[in-house]
Structures are given as structure tokens and as C-alpha cells.
N, C-alpha and C positions, 0 to 999 in steps of 0.2 A: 112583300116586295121580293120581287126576284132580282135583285141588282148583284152581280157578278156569280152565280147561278150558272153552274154549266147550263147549257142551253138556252141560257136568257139571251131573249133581243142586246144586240151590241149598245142601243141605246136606251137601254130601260134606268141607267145614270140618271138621264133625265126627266124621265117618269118621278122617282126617286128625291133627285132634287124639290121638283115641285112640290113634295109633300112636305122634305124638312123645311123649304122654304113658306110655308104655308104655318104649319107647327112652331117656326120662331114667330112670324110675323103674328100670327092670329092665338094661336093656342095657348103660349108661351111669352106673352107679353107681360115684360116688366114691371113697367108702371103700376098695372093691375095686382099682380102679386104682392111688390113692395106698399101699396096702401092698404091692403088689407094684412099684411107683418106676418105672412107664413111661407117666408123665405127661408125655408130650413136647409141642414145639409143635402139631403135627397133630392130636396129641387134643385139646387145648384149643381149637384152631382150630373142631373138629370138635362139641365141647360147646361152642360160641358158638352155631356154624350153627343148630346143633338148639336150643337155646333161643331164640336169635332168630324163629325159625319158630312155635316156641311161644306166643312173643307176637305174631305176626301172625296164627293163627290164634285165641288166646284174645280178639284186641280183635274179629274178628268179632263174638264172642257181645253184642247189645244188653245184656245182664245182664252187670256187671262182675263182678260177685263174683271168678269166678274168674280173672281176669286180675287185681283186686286181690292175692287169697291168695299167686298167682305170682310176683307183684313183689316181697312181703313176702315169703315162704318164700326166695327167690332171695337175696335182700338180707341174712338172717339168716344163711344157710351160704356166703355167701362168703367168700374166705379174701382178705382182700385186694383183688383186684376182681370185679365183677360176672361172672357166667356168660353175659350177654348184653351188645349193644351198649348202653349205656345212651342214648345220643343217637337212634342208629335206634330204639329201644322210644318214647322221648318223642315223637318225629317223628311217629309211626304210631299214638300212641295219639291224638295231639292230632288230626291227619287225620281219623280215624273220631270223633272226637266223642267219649271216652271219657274225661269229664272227672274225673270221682275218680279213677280209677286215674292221670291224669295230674298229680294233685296228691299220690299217694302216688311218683307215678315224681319226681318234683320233691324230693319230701321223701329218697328213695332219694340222688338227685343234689348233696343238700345246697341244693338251691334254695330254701330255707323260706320269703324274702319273696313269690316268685311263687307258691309253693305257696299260701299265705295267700291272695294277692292273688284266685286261682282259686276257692280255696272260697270265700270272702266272694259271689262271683257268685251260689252255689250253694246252701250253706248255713255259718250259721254257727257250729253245732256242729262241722261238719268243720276250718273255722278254727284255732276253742278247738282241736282234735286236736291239731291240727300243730301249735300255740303250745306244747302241754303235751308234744311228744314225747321219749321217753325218748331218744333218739340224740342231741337236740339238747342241746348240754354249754355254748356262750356263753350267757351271762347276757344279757349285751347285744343278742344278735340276738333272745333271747326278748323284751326289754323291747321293741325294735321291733315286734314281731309283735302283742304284746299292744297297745301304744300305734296299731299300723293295724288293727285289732280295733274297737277303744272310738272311733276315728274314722268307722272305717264305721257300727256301733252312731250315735254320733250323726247323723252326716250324713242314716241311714235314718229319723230320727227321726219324729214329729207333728206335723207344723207348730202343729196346733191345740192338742195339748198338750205344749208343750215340757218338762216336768217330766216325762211317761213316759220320754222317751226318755233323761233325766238320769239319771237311775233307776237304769234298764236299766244304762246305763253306769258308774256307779255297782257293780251287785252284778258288773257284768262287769269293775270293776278291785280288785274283793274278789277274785275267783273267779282275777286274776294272781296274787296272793299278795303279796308282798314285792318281785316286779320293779319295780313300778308305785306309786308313791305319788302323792297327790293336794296 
């Protein structure tokens, strides 16, 4: 593979891609390993490598999509811990600029206040996500989350009309539920 090779094609990434993606999916399958019980350290060593690479070439792509799906699909079948480095993946998505995906690698990591902190930048539906996430089980960090939500919400407010922005804030600590009372 000539992926990042002086002189290689700009897009030989996805040349690249296609293979590790081929290598997880086909080569590298789980299930199969784990019922025949020679799941040693090398292998696992060996599925890091390869997903870690995975994620250095999916944050190429300017389109997250699928470095988001990855993160999440990763996160959902691991057994305990992640199949990649989870700090090298943070590292290298924040480098490239890949900011949702770095507020889903956040959320992956248990970070939810920075996660928060990052979509609020961004958007804040993305926010609301992360506040409402099903993995997240404290009460109390949600009530944070929601309570740095309804802060931003005001702060971004109207200077001219300060009752929009009440409002706003307002159906946005309806829409907490029962974390957040007034």
C-alpha cells in the first residue's frame, strides 16, 4: 500500500481503506476467532493495529459519516474494551478537525461535559444528543449537562430581546424533563 507515500495518488486513503475495511469485516471476524478460543494477546494486539489504522484513514475522509458509524459500531460490540486506542483515535480525530466525530469519541470515552462543551461550538442539537444519551445512566452528570446547555442557550441570547432567549430556555428545560427544575 502506498497510502501517504510521497508520490502516491491523493486518494490512495481509499484504496487503503477498502482493504482494512475488508480485513475487519471478512479476515478478522470475531465470532469466528472467539469459538474456536485463540484469542491470544497478538491477536488482539493485531485487531487494535487494524482498527486504529481504520480510524486514521476514515478521519481522512472531510465527510464524517463514516468515521462517526465506526466509532459507534466499535463501541456497541465491544466486549469490555474498545477495539482501538481510544486516546490515539481522540488525538487524531481532534488534529484533522473532525469535530462530531470527536464529540461522539468523547461520549464513547465517558467525557460527556467536554463532549457537550464541543457541540455547543457547533450545534446544539448535537448538545441535546449527548445530554439525552442512552449509555449515560448518572442523573447528576445529565442535570449538568442540561444545566451547561440552558447556560449557553442564554448567554447566546438577544440582547434586544431578552425574553426570546428566556423562552428558548425555558422549552429547553422542559425538553430536560425532570433533571432540571426551575
Amino acid at each position: 500500500v502506498a497510502y501517504g507515500e510521497q508520490g502516491s495518488h491523493p486518494e490512495s486513503w481509499k484504496h487503503a481503506l477498502r482493504y482494512v475495511e475488508f480485513s475487519i469485516n471478512q479476515l478478522l471476524c470475531m465470532d469466528r476467532y472467539c469459538n474456536l478460543q485463540i484469542y491470544s494477546l497478538t491477536f488482539v494486539a493485531m485487531i487494535s493495529a487494524i482498527n486504529n489504522l481504520a480510524i486514521a484513514l476514515y478521519s481522512q475522509d472531510p465527510n464524517e459519516t463514516l468515521l462517526v458509524e465506526f466509532i459507534k459500531k466499535s463501541a456497541e460490540e465491544a466486549v469490555g474494551e474498545l477495539n482501538f486506542d481510544g486516546k490515539y483515535a481522540l488525538r487524531l480525530i481532534r488534529e484533522r478537525g473532525r469535530h462530531r466525530a470527536c464529540v461522539v469519541m468523547l461520549c464513547v470515552l465517558g467525557m460527556y461535559e467536554d463532549a457537550v462543551s464541543l457541540a455547543l461550538t457547533m450545534d446544539l442539537d448535537l448538545a441535546k444528543s449527548v445530554a439525552q444519551s442512552k449509555e449515560l445512566k448518572d442523573e447528576s452528570i445529565k442535570r449538568k449537562l442540561w444545566l451547561a446547555i440552558a447556560r449557553h442557550v442564554i448567554q447566546q441570547g438577544d440582547e434586544k430581546d431578552p425574553e426570546v432567549s428566556i423562552n428558548k430556555a425555558v422549552a429547553l428545560l422542559e425538553e430536560a424533563g425532570d433533571l432540571v427544575k426551575i
